[in-house]
C-alpha positions as CSV (number, residue, x, y, z in Angstrom):
1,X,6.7,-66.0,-14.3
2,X,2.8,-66.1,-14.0
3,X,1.5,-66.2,-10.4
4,X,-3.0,-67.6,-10.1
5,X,-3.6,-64.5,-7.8
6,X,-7.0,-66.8,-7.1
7,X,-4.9,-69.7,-5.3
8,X,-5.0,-69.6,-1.4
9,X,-4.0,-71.9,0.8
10,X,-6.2,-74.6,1.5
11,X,-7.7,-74.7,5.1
12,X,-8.1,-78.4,4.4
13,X,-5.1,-79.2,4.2
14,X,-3.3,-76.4,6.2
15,X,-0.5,-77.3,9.1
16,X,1.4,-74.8,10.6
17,X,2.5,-73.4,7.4
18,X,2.4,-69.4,7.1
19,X,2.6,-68.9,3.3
20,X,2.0,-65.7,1.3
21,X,-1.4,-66.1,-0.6
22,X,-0.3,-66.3,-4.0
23,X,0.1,-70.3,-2.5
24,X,-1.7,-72.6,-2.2
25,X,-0.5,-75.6,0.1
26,X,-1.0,-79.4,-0.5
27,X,0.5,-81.6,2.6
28,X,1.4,-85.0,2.0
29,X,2.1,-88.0,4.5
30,X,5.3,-88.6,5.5
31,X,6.3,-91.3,3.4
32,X,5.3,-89.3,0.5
33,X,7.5,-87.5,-1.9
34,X,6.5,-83.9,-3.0
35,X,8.8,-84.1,-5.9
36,X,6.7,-86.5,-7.6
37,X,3.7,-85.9,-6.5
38,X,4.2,-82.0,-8.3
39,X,5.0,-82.9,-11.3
40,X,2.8,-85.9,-12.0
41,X,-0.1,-83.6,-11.0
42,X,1.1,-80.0,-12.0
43,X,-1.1,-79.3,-14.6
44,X,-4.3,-79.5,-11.8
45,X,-2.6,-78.2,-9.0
46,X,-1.4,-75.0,-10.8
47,X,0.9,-72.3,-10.6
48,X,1.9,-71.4,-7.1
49,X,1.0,-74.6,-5.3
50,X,3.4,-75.8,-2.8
51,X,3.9,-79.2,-1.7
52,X,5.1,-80.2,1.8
53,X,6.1,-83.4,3.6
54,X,5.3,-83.5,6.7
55,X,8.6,-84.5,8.2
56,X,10.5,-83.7,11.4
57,X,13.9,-84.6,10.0
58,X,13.7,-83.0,6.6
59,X,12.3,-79.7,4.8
60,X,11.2,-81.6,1.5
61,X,9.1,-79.4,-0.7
62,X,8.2,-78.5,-4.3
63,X,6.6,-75.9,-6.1
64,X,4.8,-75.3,-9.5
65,X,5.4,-72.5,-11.3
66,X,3.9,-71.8,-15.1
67,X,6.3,-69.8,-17.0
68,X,5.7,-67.4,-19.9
69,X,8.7,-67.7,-21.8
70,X,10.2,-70.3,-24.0
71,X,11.4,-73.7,-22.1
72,X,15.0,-73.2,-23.0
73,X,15.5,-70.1,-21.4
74,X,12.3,-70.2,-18.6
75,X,14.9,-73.3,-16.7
76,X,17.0,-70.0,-15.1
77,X,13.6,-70.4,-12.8
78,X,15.8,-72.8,-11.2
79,X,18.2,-69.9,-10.1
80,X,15.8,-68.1,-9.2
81,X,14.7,-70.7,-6.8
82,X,17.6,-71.8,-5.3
83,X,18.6,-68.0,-4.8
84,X,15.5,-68.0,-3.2
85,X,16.4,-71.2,-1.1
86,X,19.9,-69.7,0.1
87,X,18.3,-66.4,1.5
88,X,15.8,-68.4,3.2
89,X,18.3,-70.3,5.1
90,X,20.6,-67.6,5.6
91,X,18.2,-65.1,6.9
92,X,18.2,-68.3,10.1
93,X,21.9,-68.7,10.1
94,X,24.1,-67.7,13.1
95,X,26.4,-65.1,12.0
96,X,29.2,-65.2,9.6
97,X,28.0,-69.0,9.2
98,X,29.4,-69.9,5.8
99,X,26.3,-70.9,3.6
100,X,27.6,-72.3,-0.5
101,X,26.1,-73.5,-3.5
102,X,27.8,-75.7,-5.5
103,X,26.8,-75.2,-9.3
104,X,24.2,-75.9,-10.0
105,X,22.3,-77.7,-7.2
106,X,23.9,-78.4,-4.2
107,X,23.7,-76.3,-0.7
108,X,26.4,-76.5,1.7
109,X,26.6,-75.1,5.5
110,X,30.3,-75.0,6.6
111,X,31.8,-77.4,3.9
112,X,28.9,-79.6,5.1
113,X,25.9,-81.1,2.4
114,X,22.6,-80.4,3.6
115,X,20.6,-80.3,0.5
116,X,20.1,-78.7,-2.7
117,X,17.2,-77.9,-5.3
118,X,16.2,-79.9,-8.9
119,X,13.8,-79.2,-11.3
120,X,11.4,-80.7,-13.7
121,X,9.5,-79.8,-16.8
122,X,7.0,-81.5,-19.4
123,X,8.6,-83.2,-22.6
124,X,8.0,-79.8,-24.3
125,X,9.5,-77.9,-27.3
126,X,12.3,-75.8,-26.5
127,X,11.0,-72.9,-28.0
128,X,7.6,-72.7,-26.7
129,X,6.9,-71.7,-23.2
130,X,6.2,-75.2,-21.1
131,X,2.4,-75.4,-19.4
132,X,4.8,-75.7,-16.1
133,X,8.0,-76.2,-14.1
134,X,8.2,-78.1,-10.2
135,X,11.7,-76.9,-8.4
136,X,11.8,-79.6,-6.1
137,X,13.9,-78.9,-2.9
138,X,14.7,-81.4,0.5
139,X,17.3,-79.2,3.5
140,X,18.6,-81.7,6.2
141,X,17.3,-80.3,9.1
142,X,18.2,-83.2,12.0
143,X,21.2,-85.7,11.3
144,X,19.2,-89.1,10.9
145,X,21.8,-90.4,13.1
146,X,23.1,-87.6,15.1
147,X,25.2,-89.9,17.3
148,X,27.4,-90.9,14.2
149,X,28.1,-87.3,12.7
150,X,31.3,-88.0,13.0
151,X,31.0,-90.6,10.3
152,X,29.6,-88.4,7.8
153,X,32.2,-85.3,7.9
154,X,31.0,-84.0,4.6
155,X,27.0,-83.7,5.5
156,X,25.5,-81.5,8.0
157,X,22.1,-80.4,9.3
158,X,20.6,-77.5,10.7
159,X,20.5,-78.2,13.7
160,X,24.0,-79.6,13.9
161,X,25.2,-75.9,12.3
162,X,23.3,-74.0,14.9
163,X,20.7,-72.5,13.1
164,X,17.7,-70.5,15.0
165,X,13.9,-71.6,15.1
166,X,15.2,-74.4,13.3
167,X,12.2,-76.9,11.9
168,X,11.1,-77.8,8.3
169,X,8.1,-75.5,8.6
170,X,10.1,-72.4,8.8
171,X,12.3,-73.0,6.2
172,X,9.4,-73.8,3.9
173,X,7.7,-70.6,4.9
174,X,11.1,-68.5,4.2
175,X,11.4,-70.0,1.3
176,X,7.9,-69.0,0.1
177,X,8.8,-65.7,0.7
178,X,11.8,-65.1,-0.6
179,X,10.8,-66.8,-3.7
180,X,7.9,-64.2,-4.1
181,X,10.2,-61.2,-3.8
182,X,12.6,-63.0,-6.3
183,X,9.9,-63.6,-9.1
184,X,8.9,-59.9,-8.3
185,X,12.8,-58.6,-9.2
186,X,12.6,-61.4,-12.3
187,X,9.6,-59.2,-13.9
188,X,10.9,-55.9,-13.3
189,X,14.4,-56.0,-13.9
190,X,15.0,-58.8,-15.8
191,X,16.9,-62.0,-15.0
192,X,20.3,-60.5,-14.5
193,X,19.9,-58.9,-11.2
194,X,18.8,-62.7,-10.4
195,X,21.9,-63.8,-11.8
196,X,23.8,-61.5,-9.9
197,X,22.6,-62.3,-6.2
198,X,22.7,-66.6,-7.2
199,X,26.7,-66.0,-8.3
200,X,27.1,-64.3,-5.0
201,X,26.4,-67.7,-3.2
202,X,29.2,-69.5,-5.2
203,X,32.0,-70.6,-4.0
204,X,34.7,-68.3,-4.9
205,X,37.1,-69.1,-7.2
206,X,40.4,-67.3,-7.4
207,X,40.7,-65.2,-10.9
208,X,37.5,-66.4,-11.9
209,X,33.9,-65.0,-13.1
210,X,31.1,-66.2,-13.4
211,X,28.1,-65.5,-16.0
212,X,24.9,-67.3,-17.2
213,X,23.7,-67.5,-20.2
214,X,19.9,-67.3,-21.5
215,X,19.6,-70.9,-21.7
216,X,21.1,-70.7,-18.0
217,X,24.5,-72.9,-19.1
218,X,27.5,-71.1,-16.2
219,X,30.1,-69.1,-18.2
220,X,33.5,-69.4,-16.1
221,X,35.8,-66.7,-17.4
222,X,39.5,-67.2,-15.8
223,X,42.6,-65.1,-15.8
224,X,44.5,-65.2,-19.3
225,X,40.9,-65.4,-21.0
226,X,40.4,-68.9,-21.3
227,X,36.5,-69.6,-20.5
228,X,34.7,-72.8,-19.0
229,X,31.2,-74.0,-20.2
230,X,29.3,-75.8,-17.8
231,X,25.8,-76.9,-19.2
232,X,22.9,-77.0,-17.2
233,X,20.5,-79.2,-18.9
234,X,22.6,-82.4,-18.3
235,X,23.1,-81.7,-14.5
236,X,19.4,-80.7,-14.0
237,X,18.5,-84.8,-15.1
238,X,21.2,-86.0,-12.3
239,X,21.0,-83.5,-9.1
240,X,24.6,-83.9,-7.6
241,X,23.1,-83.9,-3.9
242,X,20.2,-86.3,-4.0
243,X,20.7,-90.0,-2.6
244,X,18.2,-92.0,-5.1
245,X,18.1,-94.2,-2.6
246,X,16.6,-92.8,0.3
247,X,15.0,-89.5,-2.3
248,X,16.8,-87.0,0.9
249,X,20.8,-85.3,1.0
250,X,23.6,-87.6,0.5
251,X,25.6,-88.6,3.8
C-alpha cells in the first residue's frame, strides 16, 4: 500500500486533529459526507488524505489509499482498515468491554451497533492494481436521542458504553494511527498477520475457523469439515450497518 511521504496535513484546513504526517486532512461541514466527497475526488486528493466531518454526534471519516496490487486482491485493504478501526476504539474502551465485528462491516460494543467501515474503488479491471481505494467509516459517538435508548436496544454509542476521552476527534486520530502501523505490518509480513489480528475481533463461533482468502472472500471451516463461503464483493456494495437514510449507524 503506497503512502505520498510529501502529503502533510493542511494548516488550512486543520481542527483539532493530531494525525501522523503521512496525512493529509480535508475537513468538511457538517452536513457533508466524507464518503462521497473521497471517492468523487480521490484521484486529486491522493493517497493518505483523510476526510473528516466535523460532527459532535458522529466520528464519520474516509481515507484514500492507492494500492500496488491488483484490485481483486488489494480489497483485503478493507481488513486492514477495520482492524485498524477496532484497535482504535479498543485502545479507549473500559476494561473487558466486549468490542465485535460482524463480517464484514459492522462494529458492535456490548451486542450494541455503533458503526462499521465500507469501501469504494474505481470501475477498474480486476487484475490491474486500481489508481485508488476510499474505506469510508462513521462510529456513533452520542445516541441522537439519548433519552430514548431504551427504544433502540440493539445500537449503542460511545458515550452510552463508557468509553474514555470519548469525542469524534480522538477516534479519528486513533484510527490514523493504528492504520499506519497496520499498513507497516501489511508490507513486511504480508497480509496474513493482518488476517490474523481482524479474525481475532470476530465473534466466536463454536467449532468454527475462520480464513480469508486472496480475493478477501471469509472461509468458515466447521467441525466434520464442511466449509462456508461468504463473498465479500457483494456485501462491500450493501454495508450491513449503514442507514441510507440518514448516511450514519442504523438504530
Amino acid at each position: 500500500m503506497q503512502w505520498d511521504q510529501r502529503r502533510r496535513i493542511s494548516k488550512h484546513n486543520m481542527r483539532r486533529l493530531d494525525l501522523p504526517p503521512p496525512f493529509r486532512l480535508v475537513v468538511l461541514r457538517e452536513v457533508g459526507d466524507a464518503f462521497a466527497h473521497a471517492c468523487v475526488h480521490a484521484a486529486e486528493l491522493g493517497a493518505g488524505t483523510l476526510v473528516f466531518v466535523g460532527r459532535f454526534d458522529l466520528a464519520e471519516f474516509a481515507v484514500v489509499l492507492e494500492p500496488e496490487e491488483p484490485l481483486a486482491s488489494a480489497r483485503r485493504a478493507f481488513y486492514v482498515c477495520m482492524a485498524a478501526l477496532g484497535d482504535a476504539l479498543a485502545a479507549r474502551a473500559p476494561p473487558e468491554k466486549p468490542i465485535v465485528i460482524e463480517w464484514p462491516d459492522a462494529i458492535y460494543v456490548d451486542r450494541g451497533l455503533i458503526g462499521g467501515g465500507r469501501l469504494a474503488w474505481p470501475d477498474a479491471n480486476e487484475h490491474k492494481a486500481p489508481d485508488w481505494l476510499v474505506f469510508g467509516a462513521a462510529i456513533r459517538v452520542v445516541s441522537p436521542c439519548p433519552q430514548q435508548a431504551g427504544l433502540h436496544p440493539l445500537s449503542t454509542a460511545l458515550a452510552e458504553e463508557s468509553f474514555g476521552d470519548v469525542s469524534a476527534d480522538r477516534v479519528v486520530e486513533g484510527f490514523a494511527r493504528h492504520l499506519m502501523v497496520a499498513v507497516d505490518r501489511w508490507q513486511e509480513d504480508g497480509f496474513t498477520s493482518i488476517a490474523r489480528e481482524y479474525i481475532s475481533k470476530l465473534q466466536p463461533e463454536n467449532g468454527a475457523r475462520y480464513d480469508i482468502g486472496e480475493n478477501g472472500d471469509l472461509a468458515v471451516r466447521r467441525v466434520g469439515g464442511t466449509v462456508e463461503h461468504r463473498l465479500l464483493l457483494p456485501v462491500l456494495k450493501m454495508p450491513s450497518w449503514l442507514d441510507p437514510r440518514t448516511g450514519g449507524p442504523r438504530l
